[in-house]
C-alpha positions as CSV (number, residue, x, y, z in Angstrom):
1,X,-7.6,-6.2,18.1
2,X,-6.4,-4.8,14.7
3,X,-5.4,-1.3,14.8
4,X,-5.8,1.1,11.6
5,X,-2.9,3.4,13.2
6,X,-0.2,-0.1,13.2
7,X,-1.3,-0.8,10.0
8,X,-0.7,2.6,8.9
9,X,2.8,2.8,10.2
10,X,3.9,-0.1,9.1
11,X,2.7,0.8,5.9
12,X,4.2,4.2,5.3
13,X,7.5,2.9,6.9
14,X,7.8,-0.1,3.8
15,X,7.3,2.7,1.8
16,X,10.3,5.3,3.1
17,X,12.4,2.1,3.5
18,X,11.5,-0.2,0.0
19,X,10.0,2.9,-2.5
20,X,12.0,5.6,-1.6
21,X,15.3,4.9,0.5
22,X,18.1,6.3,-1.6
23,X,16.0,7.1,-4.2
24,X,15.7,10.4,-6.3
25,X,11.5,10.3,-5.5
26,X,10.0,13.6,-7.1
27,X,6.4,15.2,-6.3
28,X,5.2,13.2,-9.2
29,X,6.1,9.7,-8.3
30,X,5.1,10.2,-4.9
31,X,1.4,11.4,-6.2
32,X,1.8,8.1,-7.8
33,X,3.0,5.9,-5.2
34,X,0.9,2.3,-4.6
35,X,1.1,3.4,-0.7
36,X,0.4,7.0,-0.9
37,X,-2.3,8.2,1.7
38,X,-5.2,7.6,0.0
39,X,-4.2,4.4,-1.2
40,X,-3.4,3.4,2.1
41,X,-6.8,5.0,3.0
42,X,-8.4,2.4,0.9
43,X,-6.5,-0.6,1.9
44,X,-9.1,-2.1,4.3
45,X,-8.0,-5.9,5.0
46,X,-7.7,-7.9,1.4
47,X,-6.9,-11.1,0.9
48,X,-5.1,-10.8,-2.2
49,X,-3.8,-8.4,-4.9
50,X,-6.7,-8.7,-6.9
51,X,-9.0,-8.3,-4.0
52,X,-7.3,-4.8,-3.3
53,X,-7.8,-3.8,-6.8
54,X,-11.0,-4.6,-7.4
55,X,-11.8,-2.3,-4.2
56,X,-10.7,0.9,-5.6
57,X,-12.4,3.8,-7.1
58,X,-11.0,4.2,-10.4
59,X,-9.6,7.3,-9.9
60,X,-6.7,5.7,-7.2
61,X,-6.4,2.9,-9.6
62,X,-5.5,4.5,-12.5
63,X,-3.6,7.0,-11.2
64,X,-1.1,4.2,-9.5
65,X,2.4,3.5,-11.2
66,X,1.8,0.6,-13.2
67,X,5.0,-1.6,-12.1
68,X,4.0,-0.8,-8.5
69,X,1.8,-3.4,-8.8
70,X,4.2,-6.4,-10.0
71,X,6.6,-4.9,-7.7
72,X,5.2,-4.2,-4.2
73,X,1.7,-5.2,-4.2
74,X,2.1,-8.9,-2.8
75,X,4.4,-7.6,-0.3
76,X,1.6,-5.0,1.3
77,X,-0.9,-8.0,0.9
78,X,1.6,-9.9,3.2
79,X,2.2,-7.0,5.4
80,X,-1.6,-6.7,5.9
81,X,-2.2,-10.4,6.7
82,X,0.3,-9.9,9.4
83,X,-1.4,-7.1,10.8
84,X,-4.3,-8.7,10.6
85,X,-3.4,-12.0,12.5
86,X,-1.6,-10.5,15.1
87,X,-4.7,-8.5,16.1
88,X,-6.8,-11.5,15.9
């Protein structure tokens, strides 16, 4: 069965590992980090990039680095799918 708390960690670990490892990250790029908590809060289970964005509130969306989005957002999709069929 999927479970929101592996999904979580495997989540917040591509982010210590991919966004910030050996990285200068400030307050201010982690409030707008693509897998900050409340991003990750509204992850759910897309199917694609698009299908993510289109489920945010505004507020998460537009306060999300732009190039977060070319960069990392396919990955997470990938990571989620994984989740998601191992649970199945």
């Amino acid at each position: 069965m999927f479970e929101d708390a592996d999904l979580r960690r495997l989540l917040t670990s591509f982010r210590d590992l991919e966004l910030y490892s050996g990285k200068d990250v400030d307050l201010e790029s982690r409030r707008h980090c693509i897998l900050r908590r409340a991003m990750i809060d509204h992850l759910g289970q897309p199917r694609s990039v698009q299908g993510w964005r289109l489920g945010l509130p505004g507020y998460l969306l537009g306060n999300t680095e732009p190039g977060h989005w070319q960069l990392y957002a396919p990955r997470v999709i990938e990571l989620v799918r994984r989740i998601v069929r191992a649970g199945s």
